[in-house]
MIDOSE-1310 file (N, C-alpha, C; in nm, 2 decimals, decimal comma, always signed):
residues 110
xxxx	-1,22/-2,34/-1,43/-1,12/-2,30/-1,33/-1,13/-2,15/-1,29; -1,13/-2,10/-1,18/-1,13/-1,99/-1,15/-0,99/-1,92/-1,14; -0,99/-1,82/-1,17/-0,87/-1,68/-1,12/-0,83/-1,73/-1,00; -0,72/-1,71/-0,97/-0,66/-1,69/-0,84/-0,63/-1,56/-0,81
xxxx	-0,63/-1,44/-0,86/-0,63/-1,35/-0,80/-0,78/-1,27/-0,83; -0,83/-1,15/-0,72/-0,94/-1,12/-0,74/-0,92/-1,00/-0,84; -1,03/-0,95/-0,90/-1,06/-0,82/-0,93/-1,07/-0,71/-0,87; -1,06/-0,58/-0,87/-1,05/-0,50/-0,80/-1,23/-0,47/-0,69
xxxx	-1,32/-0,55/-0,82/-1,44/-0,51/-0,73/-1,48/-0,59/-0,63; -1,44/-0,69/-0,62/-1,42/-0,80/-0,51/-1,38/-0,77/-0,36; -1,25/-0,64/-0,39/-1,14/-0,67/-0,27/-1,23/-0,57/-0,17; -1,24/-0,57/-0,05/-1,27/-0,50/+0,06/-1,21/-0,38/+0,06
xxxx	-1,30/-0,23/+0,05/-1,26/-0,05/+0,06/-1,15/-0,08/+0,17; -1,07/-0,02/+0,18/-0,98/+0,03/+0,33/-0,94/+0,15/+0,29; -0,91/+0,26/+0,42/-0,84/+0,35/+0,40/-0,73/+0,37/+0,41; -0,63/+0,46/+0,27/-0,48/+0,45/+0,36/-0,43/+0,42/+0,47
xxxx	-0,48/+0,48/+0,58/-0,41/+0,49/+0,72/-0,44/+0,35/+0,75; -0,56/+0,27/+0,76/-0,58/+0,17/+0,81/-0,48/+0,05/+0,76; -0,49/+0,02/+0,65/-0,36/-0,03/+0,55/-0,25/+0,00/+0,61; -0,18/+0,11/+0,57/-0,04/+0,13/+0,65/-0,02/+0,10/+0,78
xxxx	-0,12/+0,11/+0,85/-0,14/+0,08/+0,95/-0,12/-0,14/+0,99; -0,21/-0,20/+0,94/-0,21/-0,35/+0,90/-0,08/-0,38/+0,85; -0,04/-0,36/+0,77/+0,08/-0,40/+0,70/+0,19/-0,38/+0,78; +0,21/-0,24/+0,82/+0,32/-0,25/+0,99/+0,28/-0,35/+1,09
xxxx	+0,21/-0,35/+1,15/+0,14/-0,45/+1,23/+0,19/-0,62/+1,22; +0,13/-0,60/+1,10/+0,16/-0,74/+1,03/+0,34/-0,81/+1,00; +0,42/-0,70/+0,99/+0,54/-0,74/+0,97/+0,60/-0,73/+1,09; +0,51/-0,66/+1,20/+0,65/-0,68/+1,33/+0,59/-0,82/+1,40
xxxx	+0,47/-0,87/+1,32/+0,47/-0,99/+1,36/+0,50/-1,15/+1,28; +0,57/-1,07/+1,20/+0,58/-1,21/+1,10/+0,75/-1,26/+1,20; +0,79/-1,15/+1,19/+0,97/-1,22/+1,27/+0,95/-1,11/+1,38; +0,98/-1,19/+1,52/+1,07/-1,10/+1,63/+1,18/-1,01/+1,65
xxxx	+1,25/-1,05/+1,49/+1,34/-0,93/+1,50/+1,29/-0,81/+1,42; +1,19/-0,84/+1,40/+1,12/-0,71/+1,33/+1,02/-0,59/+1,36; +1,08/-0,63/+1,57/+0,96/-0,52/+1,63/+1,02/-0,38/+1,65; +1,14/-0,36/+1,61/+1,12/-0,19/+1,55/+1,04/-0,15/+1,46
xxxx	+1,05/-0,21/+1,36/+1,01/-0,17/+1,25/+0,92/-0,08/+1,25; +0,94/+0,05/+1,19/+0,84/+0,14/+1,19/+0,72/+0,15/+1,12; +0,72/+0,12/+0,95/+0,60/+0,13/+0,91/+0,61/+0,13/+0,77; +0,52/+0,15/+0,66/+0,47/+0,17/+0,53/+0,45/+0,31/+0,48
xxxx	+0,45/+0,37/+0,36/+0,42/+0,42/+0,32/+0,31/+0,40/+0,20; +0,18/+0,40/+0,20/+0,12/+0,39/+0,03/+0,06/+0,50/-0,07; +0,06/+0,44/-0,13/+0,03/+0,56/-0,26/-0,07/+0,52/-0,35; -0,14/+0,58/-0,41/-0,27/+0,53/-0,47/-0,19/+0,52/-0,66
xxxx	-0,22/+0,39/-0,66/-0,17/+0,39/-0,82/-0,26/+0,30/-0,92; -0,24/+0,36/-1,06/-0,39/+0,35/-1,13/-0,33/+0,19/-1,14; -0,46/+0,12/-1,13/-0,45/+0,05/-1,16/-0,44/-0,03/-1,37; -0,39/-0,10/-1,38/-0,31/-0,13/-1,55/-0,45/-0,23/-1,60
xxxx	-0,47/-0,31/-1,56/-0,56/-0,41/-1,57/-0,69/-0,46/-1,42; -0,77/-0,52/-1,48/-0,87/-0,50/-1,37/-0,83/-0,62/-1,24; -0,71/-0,71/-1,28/-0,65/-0,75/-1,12/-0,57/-0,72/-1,10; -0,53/-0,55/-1,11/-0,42/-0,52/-1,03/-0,52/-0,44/-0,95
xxxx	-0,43/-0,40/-0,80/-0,48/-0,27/-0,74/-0,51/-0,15/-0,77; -0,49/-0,07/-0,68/-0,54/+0,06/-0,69/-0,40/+0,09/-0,58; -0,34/+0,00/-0,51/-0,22/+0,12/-0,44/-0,14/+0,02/-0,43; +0,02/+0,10/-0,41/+0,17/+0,08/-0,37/+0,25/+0,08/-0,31
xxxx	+0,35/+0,06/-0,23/+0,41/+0,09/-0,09/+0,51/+0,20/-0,18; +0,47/+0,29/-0,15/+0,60/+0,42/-0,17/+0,66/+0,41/-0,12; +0,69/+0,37/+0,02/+0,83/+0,40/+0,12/+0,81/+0,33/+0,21; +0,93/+0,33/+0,27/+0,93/+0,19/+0,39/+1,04/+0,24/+0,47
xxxx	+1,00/+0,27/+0,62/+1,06/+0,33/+0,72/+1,10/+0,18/+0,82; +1,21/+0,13/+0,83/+1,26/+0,01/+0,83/+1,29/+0,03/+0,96; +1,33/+0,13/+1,07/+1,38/+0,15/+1,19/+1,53/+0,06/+1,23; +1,54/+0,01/+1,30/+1,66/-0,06/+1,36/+1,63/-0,20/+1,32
xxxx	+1,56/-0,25/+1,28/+1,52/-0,41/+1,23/+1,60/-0,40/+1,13; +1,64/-0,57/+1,08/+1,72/-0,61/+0,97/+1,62/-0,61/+0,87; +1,68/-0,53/+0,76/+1,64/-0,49/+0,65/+1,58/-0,61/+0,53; +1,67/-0,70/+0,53/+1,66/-0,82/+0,48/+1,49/-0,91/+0,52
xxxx	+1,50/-0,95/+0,70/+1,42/-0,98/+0,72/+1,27/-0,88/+0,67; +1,28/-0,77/+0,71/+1,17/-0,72/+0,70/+1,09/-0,71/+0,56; +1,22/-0,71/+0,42/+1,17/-0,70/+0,30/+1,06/-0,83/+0,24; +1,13/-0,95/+0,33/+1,06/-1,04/+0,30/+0,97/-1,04/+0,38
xxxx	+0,92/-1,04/+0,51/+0,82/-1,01/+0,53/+0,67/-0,92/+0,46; +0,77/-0,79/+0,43/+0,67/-0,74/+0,34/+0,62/-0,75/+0,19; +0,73/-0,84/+0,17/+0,68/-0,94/+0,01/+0,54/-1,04/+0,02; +0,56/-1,08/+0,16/+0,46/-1,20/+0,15/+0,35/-1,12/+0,20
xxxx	+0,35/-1,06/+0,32/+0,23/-0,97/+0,37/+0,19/-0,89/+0,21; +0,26/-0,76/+0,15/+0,20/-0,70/+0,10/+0,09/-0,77/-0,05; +0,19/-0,90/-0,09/+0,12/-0,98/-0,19/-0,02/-1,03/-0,17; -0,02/-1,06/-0,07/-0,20/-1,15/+0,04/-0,25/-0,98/+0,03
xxxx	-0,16/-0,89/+0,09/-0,33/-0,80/+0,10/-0,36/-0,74/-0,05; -0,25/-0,72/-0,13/-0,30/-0,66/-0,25/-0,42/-0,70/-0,31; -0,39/-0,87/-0,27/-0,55/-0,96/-0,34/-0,65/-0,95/-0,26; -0,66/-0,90/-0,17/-0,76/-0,86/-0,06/-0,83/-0,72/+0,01
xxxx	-0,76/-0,65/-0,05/-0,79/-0,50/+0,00/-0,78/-0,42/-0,14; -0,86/-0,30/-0,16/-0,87/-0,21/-0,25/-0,85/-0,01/-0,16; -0,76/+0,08/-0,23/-0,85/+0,16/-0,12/-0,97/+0,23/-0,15; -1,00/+0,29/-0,06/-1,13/+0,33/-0,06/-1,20/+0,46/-0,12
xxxx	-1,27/+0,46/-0,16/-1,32/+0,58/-0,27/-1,28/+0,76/-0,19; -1,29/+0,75/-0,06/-1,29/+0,86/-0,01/-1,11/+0,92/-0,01; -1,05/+0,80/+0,01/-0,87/+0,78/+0,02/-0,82/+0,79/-0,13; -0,94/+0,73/-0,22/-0,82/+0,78/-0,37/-0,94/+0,90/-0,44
xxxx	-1,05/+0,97/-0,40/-1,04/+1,12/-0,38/-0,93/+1,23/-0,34; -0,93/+1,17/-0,22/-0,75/+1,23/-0,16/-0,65/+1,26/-0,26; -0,62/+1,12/-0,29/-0,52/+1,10/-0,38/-0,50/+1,20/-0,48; -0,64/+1,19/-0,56/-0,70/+1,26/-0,67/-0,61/+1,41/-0,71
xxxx	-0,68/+1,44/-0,55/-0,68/+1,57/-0,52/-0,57/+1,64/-0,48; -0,47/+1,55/-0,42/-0,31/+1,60/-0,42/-0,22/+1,59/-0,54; -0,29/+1,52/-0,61/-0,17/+1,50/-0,72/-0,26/+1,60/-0,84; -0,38/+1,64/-0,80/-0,44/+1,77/-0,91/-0,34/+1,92/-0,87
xxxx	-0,30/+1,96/-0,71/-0,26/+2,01/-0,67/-0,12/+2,03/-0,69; -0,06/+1,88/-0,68/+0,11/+1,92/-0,77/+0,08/+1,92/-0,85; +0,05/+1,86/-0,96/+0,07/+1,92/-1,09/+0,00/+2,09/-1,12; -0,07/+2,16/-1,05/-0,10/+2,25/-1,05/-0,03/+2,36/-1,05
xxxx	+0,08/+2,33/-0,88/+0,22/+2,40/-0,87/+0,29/+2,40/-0,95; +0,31/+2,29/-1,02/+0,45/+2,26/-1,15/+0,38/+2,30/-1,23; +0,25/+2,38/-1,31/+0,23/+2,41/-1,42/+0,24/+2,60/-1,34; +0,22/+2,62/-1,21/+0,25/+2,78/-1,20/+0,40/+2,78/-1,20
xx	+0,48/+2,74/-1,21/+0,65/+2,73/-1,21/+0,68/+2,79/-1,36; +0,62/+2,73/-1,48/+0,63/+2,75/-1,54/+0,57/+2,89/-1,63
């Protein structure tokens, strides 16, 4: 019997923006009342085991759309792509590299 979810080396690179980009897209078309909706936020997060991802919706800019609908929307959207999308080496570089840079600041604070 096979896995039903993939591994992370399976899933197709995307870059943040493209992702946040899809996932908004995708929810103002899952319900009609969800064409405000503004968008996603993601974040690159280590992955725990090798079928989890590599990123997470940090924030969610909901606009004038019912909040309700849209959360479910983005439960079922975000679940399908997590098993389908990875991001992409140049996007959690990025990542890398911003969160080398806070922690850098918060160690000159000190």
């Amino acid at each position: 019997m096979r896995w039903m979810s993939r591994s992370v080396e399976d899933r197709q690179p995307v870059t943040i923006g493209d992702l946040q980009l899809s996932i908004s897209e995708a929810v103002k078309k899952f319900d009609p009342t969800c064409e405000t909706f503004i968008g996603v936020i993601i974040e690159f997060a280590e992955p725990k085991s090798r079928l989890e991802t590599n990123w997470a919706i940090k924030g969610v800019k909901y606009g004038s759309c019912d909040r309700e609908k849209a959360a479910r929307a983005m439960a079922a959207i975000t679940s399908r792509m997590q098993s389908e999308f990875k991001l992409s080496a140049t996007s959690t570089r990025k990542a890398g590299r911003a969160y080398a840079s806070r922690v850098s600041a918060l160690l000159n604070l000190f």
